[in-house]
C-alpha positions in Angstrom: -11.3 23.6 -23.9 -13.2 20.6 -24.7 -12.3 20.5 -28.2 -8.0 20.5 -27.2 -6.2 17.8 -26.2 -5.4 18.2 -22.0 -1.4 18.9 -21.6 1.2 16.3 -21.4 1.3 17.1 -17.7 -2.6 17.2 -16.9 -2.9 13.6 -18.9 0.3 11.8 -16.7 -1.8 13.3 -13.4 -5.7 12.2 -15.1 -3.7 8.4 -16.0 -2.7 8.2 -12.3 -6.1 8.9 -11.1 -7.5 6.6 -13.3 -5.5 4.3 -12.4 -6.7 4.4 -8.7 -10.5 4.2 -9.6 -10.2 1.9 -12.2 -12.6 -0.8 -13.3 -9.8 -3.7 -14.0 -8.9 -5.0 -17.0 -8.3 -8.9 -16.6 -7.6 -9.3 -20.0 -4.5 -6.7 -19.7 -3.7 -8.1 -16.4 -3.4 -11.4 -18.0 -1.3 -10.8 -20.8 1.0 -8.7 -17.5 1.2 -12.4 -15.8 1.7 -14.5 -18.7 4.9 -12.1 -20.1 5.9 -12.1 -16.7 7.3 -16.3 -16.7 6.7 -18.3 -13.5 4.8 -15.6 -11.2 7.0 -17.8 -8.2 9.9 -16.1 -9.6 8.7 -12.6 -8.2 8.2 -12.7 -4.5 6.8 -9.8 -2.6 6.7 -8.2 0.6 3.9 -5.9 1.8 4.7 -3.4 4.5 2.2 -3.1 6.5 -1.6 -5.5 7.1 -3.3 -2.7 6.7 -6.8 -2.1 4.2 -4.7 -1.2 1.0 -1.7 -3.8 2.0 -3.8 -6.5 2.3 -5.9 -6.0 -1.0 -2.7 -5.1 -2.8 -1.4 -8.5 -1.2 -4.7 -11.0 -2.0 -4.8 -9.6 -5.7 -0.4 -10.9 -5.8 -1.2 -14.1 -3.9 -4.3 -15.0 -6.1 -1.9 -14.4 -9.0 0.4 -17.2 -7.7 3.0 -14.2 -6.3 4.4 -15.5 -3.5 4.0 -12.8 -1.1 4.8 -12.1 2.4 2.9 -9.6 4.2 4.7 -8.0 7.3 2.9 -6.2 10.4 4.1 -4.7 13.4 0.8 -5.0 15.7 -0.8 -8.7 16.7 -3.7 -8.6 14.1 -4.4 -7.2 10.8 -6.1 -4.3 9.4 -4.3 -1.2 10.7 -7.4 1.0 11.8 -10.1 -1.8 10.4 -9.9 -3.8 13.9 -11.7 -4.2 16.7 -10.9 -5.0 20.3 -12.3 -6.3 23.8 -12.7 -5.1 26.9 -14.0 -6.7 30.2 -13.8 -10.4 29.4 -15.1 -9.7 26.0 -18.7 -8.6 27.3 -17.9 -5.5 25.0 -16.3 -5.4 21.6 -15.3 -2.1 20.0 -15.0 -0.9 17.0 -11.7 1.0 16.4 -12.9 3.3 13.2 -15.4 2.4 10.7 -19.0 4.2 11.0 -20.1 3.9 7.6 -18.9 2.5 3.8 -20.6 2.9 0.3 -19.4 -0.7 -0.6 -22.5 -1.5 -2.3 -22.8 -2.1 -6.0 -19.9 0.0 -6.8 -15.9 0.4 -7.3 -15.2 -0.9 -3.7 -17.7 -3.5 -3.8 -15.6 -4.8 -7.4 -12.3 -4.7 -5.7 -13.7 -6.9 -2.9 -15.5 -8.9 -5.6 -12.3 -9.4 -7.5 -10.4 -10.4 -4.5 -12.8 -13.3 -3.2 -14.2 -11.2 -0.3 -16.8 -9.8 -0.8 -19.3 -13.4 -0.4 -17.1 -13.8 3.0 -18.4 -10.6 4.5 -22.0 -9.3 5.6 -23.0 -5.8 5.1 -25.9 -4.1 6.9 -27.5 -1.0 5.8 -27.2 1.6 8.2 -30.6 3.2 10.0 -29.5 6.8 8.1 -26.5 8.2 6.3 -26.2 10.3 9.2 -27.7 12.6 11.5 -26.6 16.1 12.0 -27.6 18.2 15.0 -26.2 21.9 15.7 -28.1 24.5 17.5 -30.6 25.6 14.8 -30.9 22.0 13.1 -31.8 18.7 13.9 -31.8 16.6 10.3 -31.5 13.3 9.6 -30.3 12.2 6.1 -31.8 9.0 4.7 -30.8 6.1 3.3 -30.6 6.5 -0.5 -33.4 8.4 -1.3 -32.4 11.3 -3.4 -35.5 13.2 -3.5 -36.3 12.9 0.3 -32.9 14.7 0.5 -33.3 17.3 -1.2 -36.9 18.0 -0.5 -35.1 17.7 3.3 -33.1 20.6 3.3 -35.6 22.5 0.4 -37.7 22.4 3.1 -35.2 24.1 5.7 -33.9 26.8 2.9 -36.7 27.0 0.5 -35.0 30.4 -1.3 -32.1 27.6 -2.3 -34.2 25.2 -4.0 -31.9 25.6 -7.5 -28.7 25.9 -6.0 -29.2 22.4 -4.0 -30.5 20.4 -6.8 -27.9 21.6 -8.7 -25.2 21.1 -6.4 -26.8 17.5 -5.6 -26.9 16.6 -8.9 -23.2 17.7 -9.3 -22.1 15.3 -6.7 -23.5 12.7 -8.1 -22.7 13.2 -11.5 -18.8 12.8 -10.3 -19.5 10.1 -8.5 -21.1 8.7 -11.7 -18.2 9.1 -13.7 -15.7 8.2 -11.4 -17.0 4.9 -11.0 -17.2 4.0 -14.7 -13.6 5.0 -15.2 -11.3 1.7 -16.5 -7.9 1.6 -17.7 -9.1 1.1 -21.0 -8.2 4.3 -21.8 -7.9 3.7 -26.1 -5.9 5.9 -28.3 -7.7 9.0 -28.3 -7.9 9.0 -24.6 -6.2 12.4 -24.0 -8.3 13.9 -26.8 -11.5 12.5 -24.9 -11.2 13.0 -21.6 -12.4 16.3 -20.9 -15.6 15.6 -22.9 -16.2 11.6 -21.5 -15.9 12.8 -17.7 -16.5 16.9 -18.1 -18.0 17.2 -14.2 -14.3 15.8 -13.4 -12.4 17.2 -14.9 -14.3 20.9 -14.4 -14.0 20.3 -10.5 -10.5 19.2 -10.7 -9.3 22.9 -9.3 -11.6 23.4 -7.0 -12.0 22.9 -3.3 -15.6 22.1 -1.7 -15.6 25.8 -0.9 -15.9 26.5 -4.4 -18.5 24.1 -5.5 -20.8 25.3 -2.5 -20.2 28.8 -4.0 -21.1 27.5 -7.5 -24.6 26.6 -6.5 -25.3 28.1 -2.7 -25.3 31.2 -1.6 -27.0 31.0 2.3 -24.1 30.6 4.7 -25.8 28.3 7.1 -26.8 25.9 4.1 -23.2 25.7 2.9 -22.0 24.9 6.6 -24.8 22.2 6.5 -24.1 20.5 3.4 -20.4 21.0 3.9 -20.9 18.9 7.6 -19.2 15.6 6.3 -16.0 17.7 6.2 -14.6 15.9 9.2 -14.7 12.4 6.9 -12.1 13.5 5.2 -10.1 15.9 7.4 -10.1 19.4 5.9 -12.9 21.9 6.2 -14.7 23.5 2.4 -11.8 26.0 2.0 -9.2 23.7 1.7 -10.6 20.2 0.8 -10.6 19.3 -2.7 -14.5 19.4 -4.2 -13.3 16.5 -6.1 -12.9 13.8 -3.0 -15.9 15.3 -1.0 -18.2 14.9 -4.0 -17.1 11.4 -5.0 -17.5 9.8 -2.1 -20.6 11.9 -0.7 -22.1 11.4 -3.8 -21.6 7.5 -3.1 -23.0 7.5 -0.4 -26.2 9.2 -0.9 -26.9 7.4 -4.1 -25.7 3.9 -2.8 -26.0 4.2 0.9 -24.2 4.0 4.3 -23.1 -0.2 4.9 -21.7 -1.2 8.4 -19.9 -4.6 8.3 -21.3 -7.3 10.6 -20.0 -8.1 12.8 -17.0 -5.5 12.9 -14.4 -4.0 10.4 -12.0 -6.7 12.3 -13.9 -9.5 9.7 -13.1 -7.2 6.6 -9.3 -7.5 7.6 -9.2 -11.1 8.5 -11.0 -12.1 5.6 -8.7 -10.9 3.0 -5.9 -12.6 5.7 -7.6 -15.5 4.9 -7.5 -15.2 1.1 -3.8 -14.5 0.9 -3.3 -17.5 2.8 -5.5 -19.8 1.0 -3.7 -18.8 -1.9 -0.1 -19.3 -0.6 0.5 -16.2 1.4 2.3 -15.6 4.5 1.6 -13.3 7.7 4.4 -12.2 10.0 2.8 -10.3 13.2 4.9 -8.5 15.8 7.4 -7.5 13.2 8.8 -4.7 11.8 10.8 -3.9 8.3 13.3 -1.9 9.7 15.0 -1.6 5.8 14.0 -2.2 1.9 17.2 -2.5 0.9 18.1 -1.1 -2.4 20.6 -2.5 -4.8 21.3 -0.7 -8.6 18.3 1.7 -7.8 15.6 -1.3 -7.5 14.5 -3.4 -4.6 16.0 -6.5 -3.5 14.9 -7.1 -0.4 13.8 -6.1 3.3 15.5 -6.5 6.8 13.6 -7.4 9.8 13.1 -6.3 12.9 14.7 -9.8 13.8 17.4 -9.1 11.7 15.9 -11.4 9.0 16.3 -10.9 5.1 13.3 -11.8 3.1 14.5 -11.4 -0.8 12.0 -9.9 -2.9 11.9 -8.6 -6.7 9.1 -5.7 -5.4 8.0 -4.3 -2.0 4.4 -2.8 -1.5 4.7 -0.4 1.4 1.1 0.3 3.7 3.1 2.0 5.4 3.2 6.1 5.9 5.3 7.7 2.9 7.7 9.6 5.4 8.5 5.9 6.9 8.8 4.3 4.0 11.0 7.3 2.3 12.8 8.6 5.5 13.6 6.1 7.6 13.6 2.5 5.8 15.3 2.9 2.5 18.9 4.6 2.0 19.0 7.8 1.7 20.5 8.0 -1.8 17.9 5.8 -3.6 15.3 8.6 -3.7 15.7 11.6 -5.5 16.2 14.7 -3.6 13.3 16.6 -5.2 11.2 13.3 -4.1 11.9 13.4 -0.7 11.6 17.4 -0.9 7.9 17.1 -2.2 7.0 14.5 0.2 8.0 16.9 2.9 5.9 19.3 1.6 2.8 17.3 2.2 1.2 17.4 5.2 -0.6 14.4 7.9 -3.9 14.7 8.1 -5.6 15.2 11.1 -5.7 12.4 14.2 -8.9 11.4 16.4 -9.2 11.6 20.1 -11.8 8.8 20.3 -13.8 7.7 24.0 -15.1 4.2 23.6 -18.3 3.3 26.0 -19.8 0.4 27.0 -23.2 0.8 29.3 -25.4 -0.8 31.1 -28.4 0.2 30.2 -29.8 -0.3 26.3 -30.4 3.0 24.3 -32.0 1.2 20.8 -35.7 2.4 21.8 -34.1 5.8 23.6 -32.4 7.0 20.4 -33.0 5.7 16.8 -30.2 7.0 14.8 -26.8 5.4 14.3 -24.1 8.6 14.1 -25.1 12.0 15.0 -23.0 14.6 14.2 -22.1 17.6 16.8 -22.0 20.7 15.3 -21.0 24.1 17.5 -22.7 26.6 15.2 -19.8 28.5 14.2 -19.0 26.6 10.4 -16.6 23.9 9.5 -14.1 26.4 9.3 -14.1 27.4 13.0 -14.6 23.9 13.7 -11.9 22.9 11.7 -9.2 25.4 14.0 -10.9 23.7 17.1 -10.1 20.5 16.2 -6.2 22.0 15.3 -5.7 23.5 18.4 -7.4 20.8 21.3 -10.4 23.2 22.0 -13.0 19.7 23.4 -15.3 22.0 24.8 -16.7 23.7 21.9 -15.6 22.0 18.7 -17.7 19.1 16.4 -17.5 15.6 18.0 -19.5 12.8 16.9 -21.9 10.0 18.8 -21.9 6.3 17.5 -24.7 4.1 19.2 -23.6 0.8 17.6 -26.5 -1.1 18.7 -28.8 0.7 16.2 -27.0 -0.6 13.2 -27.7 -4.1 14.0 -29.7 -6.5 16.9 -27.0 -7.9 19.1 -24.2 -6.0 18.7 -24.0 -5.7 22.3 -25.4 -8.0 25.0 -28.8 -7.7 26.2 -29.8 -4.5 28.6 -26.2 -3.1 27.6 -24.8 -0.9 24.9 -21.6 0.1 23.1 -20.7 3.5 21.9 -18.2 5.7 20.7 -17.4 9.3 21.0 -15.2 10.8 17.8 -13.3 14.2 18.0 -10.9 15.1 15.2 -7.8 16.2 16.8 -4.6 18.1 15.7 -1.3 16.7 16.9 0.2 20.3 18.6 -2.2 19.9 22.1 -0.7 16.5 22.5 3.2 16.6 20.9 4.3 17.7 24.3 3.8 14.3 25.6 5.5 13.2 22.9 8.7 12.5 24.2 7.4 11.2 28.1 4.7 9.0 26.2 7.4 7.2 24.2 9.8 6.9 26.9 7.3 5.3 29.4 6.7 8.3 31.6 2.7 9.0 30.6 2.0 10.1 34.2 0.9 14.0 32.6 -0.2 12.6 29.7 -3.0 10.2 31.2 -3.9 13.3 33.4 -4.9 15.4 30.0 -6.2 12.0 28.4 -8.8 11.7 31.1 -9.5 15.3 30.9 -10.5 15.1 27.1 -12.9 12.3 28.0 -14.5 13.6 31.0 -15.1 16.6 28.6 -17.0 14.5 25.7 -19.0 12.1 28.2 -20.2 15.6 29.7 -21.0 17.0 25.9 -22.5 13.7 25.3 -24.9 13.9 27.8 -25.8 17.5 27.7 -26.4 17.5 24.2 -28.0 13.7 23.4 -28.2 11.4 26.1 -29.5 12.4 29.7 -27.8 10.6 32.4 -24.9 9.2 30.0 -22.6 9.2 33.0 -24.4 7.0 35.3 -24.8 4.2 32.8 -21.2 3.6 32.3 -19.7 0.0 32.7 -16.8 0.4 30.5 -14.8 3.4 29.4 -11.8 2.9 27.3 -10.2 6.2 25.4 -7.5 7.2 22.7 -5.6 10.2 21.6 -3.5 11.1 18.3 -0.4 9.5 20.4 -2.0 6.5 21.0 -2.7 6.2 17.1 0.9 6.7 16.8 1.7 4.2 18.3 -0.1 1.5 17.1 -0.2 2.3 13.4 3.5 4.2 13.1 1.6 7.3 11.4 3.4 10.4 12.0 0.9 12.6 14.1 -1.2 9.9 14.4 -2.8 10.8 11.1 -6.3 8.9 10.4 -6.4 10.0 6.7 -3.1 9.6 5.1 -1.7 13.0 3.9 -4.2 16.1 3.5 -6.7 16.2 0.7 -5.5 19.0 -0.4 -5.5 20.5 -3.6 -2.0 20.5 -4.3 -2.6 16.6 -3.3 -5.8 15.1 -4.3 -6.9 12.4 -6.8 -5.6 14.1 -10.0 -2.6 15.6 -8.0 -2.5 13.2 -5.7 0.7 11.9 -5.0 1.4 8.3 -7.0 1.4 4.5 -6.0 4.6 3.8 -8.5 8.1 5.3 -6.8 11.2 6.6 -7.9 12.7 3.4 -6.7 12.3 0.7 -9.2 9.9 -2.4 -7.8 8.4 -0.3 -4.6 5.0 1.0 -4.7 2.6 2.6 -2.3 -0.7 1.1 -1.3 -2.1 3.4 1.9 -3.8 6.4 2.4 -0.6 8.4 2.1 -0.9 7.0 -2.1 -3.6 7.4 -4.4 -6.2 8.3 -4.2 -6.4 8.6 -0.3 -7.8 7.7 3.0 -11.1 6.2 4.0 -12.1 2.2 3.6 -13.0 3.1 -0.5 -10.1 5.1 -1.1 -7.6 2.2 0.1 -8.9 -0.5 -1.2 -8.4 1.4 -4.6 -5.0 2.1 -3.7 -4.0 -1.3 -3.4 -5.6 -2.5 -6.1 -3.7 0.5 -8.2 -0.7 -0.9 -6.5 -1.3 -4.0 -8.0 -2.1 -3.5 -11.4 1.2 -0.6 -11.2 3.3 -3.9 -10.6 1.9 -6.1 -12.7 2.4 -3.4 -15.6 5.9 -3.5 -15.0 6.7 -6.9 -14.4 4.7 -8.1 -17.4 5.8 -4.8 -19.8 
């Protein structure tokens, strides 16, 4: 195989991937801008102040693009925000728990941006702790041979088989971060033999790469338990994505961002407005209107039309696709293979502020809950709403840095993945006001995780609650427009991830994708790659 070029079709899917992880080019993007004329000629709108909106939308404005950046909710960042609670004594975190941004691919996009110097990152106490009820194993922070002398030690038969699969991941995370668009003109010739752990993992799921190296059941649940970051369990996520970015993380580490995720958003606000930008807030783009099968425009929610030669849309593909463009400027085998896709799964999340301080109680950040059973019957408990037996995760902020919270208190958050079918019929009450059954089940799924909570990690949980604030897959909904509530774009699945993954460019001349429902995916990493794809997709053709 190596010595053959790849197939017309496997190199068009390898160049999209590429250009999603991609190490930019400036001298190719400057030759894009200066073919291009007066870059004020080609104004933008980005759908959407989400992650990959926002870095698709500081890369245009530090270009001189004038660009206009249009979100429904008050404040940026989509699921990177925070929020208060009781006269601001406690300040929650809506979703991050851990990033890799650390001498790597998302630490150059926020580099190339101007952010990265306007943020503070602070190394997490562990990459994460995982608890079920034969294991209690906490994974350091990079320090490769700790880990696998960690779980050598628990499964000393599979000594081999986890070097081997350790030193897989990390070998495709390795390649994937040296990937550039430089791709020279013997790049389909090369590719299988340049990045041959990529491209020999590009079939498989995480399933398959356990069974390459592991053959103890309990030691492929274990090393499979990051699963729920990405929203599929081993048998149907795509080894590809789980390796990359678990790879990442053990080599580089686990970064929080001090003080919350909501400075990640508002500093790359703040770059597209030092550089000519514009917010709207409170708004909606109720239609791209579409005029000789490329983009002219948008409408507003206010019935406003904002001209633009391209649109960047962070908002979900069956939004976008479905409901804001006409029906006849996408292709009917488009719209049939976004249907085909599927949301990823939603979070029911508790948030908790106490009044008691935990720091000298419990020492790791995020421990992970795991029944026992195997991602795979954790996975169909998450599906199907069962909160009294499936994985959930605890997140004591105050370990990650002194003074998150205020003295003698403490801020937490409990994390279930959650299928949308236990909660879709509220669906139609919840949107029409009536949420009188709905908050009935709501408080029911938090009662439930306190109670785990305390059984399982910390005694007496109950009594030390000030604050308790909670949200299901509706509520994500709502505030983010997802359908289902998805947290992670569409699946990773294998019929949709990184080299099959669905692309940033569109049918529809001068719109592109820049979300986790584009390349290469969900997760802080994966967006900011997306809209920096997004980017250099539009600067391509603009400047070609």
């Amino acid at each position: 195989m190596q010595g053959k070029p790849i197939s017309r079709r496997s190199f068009l899917t390898v160049s999209a991937m590429t250009a999603a992880t991609l190490v930019l080019d400036w001298g190719k993007i400057e030759a894009y801008v200066a073919k291009m004329g007066s870059p004020k000629d080609y104004p933008t709108v980005v759908i959407g102040a989400g992650l990959g909106g926002l870095v698709c939308g500081a890369h245009l404005a530090r270009q001189g693009i004038p660009v206009t950046v249009v979100e429904q909710h008050s404040i940026p960042g989509g699921y990177a925000t925070s929020f208060e609670r009781d006269d601001g004594k406690f300040n929650f975190e809506v979703s991050l728990h851990g990033t890799s941004i650390h001498n790597n691919g998302p630490a150059r996009i926020l580099n190339d941006i101007g952010v990265l110097d306007k943020i503070k990152l602070v190394e997490l106490p562990e990459v994460y702790r995982l608890k079920t009820p034969k294991l209690d194993i906490t994974v350091p922070q990079r320090d490769l041979e700790a880990y696998i002398r960690l779980w050598t030690k628990h499964f000393p038969a599979e000594a081999e088989g986890i070097q081997g699969f350790v030193k897989e991941m990390l070998a495709i995370a390795d390649e994937v971060n040296t990937l550039s668009l430089n791709k020279g003109k013997f790049f389909k010739l090369l590719f299988p033999i340049q990045y041959p752990k990529m491209w020999a993992v590009r079939k498989k799921t995480l399933a398959d790469m356990l069974n390459d190296h592991i053959k103890d059941p309990d030691l492929q649940h274990t090393l499979g338990a990051l699963w729920g970051y990405f929203g599929l369990p081993p048998s149907k996520l795509s080894a590809f994505y789980y390796a990359n970015a678990t790879g990442g993380y053990l080599k580089n580490g686990s970064y929080y961002i001090k003080e919350r995720s909501q400075d990640l958003s508002d500093a790359i606000v703040e770059v597209i407005e030092e550089h000519g930008g514009k917010m709207l807030y409170d708004t909606q783009v109720n239609k791209v209107l579409v005029e000789n099968g490329a983009v002219r425009g948008v409408v507003l929610s206010d019935g406003e039309t904002l001209p633009a030669r391209a649109v960047v849309s962070n908002a979900s593909a069956s939004a976008t696709f479905n409901e804001m463009l006409p029906k006849e400027a996408v292709p009917e085998k488009y719209r049939k293979k976004l249907a085909d896709y599927k949301p990823s799964l939603s979070s029911f999340i508790v948030w908790l502020g106490l009044n008691q301080d935990l720091k000298e109680k419990i020492k790791a950040f995020s421990t992970h809950m795991a029944s026992g059973r195997g991602p795979e019957a954790d996975y169909q408990s998450c599906l199907w709403g069962d909160i009294e037996n499936q994985y959930f995760s605890v997140s004591i902020y105050d370990n990650v840095f002194d003074g998150y919270s205020q003295p003698g208190t403490s801020t937490l958050q409990l994390l279930a993945l959650c299928g949308y079918e236990p909660w879709r019929k509220f669906e139609s009450d919840y949107f029409a006001g009536d949420k009188t059954e709905y908050y009935k089940e709501k408080q029911r799924w938090t009662n439930t995780l306190i109670q785990r909570a305390e059984k399982a990690l910390i005694p007496g949980l109950s009594s030390m609650i000030e604050v308790e604030e909670s949200a299901s897959p509706l509520t994500n909904r709502s505030f983010t427009g997802n359908p289902e509530g998805a947290i992670y774009g569409f699946e990773q699945s294998l019929d949709n991830a990184y080299m099959n993954r669905i692309k940033n460019t569109t049918p529809v001349k001068g719109l592109y994708l820049a979300s986790a429902w584009g390349n290469p995916g969900g997760g802080y990493s994966g967006v900011f790659r997306a809209g920096q794809s997004a980017f250099v997709e539009m600067m391509k053709d603009l400047g070609s």
